[in-house]
KOLVO-848409 format. One record per residue (C-alpha): x, y, z. Coordinates in nm, 4 decimals, decimal comma. Example, Ala and Ser with C-alpha at 12.3 -4.5 7.8 and 13.67 -1.06 7.14 Angstrom:
<recs>
<rec c1="1,2300" c2="-0,4500" c3="0,7800"/>
<rec c1="1,3670" c2="-0,1060" c3="0,7140"/>
</recs>
This chain:
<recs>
<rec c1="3,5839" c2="-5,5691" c3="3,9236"/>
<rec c1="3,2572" c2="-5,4065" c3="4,0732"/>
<rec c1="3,1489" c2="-5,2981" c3="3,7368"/>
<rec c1="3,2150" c2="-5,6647" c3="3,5741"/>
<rec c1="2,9713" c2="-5,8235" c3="3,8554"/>
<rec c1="2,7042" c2="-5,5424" c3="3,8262"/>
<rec c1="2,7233" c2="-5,6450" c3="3,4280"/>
<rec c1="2,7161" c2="-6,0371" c3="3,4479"/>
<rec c1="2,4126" c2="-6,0489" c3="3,7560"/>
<rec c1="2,1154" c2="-5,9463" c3="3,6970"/>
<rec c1="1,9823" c2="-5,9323" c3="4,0164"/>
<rec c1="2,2532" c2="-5,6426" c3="4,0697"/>
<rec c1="2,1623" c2="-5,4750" c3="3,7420"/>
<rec c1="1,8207" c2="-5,4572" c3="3,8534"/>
<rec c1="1,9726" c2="-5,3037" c3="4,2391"/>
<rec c1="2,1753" c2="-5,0421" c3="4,0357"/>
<rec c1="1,8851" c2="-4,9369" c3="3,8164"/>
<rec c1="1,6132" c2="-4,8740" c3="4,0898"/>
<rec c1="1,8848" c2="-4,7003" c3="4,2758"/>
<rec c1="1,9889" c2="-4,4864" c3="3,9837"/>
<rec c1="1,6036" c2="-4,4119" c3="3,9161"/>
<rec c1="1,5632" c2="-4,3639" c3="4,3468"/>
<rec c1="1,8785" c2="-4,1087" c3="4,3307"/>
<rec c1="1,7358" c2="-3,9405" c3="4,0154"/>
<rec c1="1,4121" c2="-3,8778" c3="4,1564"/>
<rec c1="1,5877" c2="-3,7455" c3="4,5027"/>
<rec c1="1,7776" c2="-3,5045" c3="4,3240"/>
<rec c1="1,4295" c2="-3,3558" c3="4,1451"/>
<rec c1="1,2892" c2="-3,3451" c3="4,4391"/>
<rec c1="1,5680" c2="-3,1092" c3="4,6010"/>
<rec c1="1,5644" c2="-2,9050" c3="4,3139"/>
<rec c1="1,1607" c2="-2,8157" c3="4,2954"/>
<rec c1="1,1633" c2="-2,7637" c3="4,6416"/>
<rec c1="1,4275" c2="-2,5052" c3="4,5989"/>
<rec c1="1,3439" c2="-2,3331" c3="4,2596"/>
<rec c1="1,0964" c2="-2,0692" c3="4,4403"/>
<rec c1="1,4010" c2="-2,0218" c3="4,6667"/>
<rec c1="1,6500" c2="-1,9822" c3="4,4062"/>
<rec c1="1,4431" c2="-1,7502" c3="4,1908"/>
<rec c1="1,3784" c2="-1,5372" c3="4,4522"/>
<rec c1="1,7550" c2="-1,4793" c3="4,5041"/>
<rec c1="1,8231" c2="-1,4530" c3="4,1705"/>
<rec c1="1,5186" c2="-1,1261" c3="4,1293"/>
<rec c1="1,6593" c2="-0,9652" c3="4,4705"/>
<rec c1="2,0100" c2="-1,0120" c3="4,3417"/>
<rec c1="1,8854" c2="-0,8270" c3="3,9679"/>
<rec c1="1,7286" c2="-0,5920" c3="4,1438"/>
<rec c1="1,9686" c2="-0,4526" c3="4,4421"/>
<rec c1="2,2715" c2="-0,6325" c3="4,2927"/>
<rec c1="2,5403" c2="-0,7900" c3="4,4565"/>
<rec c1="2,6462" c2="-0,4743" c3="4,6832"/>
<rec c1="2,2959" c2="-0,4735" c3="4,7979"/>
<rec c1="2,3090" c2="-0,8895" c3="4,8657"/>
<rec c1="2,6142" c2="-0,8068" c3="5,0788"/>
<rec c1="2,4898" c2="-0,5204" c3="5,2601"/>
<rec c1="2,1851" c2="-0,7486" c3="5,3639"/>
<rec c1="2,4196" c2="-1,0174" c3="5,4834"/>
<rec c1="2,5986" c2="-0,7787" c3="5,6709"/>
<rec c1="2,3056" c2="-0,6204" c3="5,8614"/>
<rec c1="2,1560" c2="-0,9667" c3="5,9378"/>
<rec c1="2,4787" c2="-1,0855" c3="6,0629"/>
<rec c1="2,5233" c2="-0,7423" c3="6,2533"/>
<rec c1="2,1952" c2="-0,8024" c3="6,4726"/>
<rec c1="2,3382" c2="-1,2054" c3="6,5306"/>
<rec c1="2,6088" c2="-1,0944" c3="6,6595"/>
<rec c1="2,4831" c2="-0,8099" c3="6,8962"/>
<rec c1="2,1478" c2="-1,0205" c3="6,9860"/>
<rec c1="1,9415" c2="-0,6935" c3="6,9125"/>
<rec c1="1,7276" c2="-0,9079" c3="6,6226"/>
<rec c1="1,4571" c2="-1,0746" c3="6,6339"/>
<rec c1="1,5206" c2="-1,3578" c3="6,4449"/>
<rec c1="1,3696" c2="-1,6026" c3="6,6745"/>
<rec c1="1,0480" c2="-1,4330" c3="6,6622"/>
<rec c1="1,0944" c2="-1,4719" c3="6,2795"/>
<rec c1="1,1332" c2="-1,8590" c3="6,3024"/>
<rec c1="0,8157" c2="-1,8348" c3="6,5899"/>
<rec c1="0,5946" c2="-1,6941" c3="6,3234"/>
<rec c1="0,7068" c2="-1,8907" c3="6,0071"/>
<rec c1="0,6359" c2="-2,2152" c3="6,2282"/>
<rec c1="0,2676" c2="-2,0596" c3="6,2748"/>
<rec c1="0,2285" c2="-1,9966" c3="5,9136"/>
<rec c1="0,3023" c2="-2,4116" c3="5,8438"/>
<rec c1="0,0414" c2="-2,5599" c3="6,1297"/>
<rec c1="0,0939" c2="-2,9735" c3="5,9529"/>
<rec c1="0,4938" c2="-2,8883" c3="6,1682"/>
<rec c1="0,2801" c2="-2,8664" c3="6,4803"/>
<rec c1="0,1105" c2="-3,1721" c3="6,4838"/>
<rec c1="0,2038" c2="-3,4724" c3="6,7244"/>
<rec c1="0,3274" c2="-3,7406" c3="6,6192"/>
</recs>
């Protein structure tokens, strides 16, 4: 039913086009803004394969749980490296 009005208006049509083309240029967004993220996990993972991946995961979860890391200090200083997150307003 939804299909047969998107077909016979045009004013639809046009709605489901830009929307398409909106969604499609969403998506390419997402995925540029991740591809330095995923290639860097992919080159740690080829070079200290998947035991070494695990044993990271482990160790970073290991200083969560125990509160002996110092992740926060970690998110401190990669605020300070982006100052535009600072700014009011």
């Amino acid at each position: 039913m939804a299909l047969k009005r998107i077909r016979e208006n045009k004013k639809l049509r046009l709605l489901a086009i830009i929307l398409s083309i909106f969604l499609l240029i969403i998506i390419a967004m997402v995925v540029f803004t991740f591809a330095p993220l995923l290639i860097k996990l992919f080159n740690y993972v080829a070079q200290n394969g998947i035991n070494g991946v695990i044993e990271s995961a482990i160790g970073f979860l290991g200083k969560l749980w125990t509160g002996t890391g110092n992740y926060l200090y970690y998110i401190h200083l990669q605020i300070l490296q982006y100052p535009i997150l600072l700014k009011p307003g």
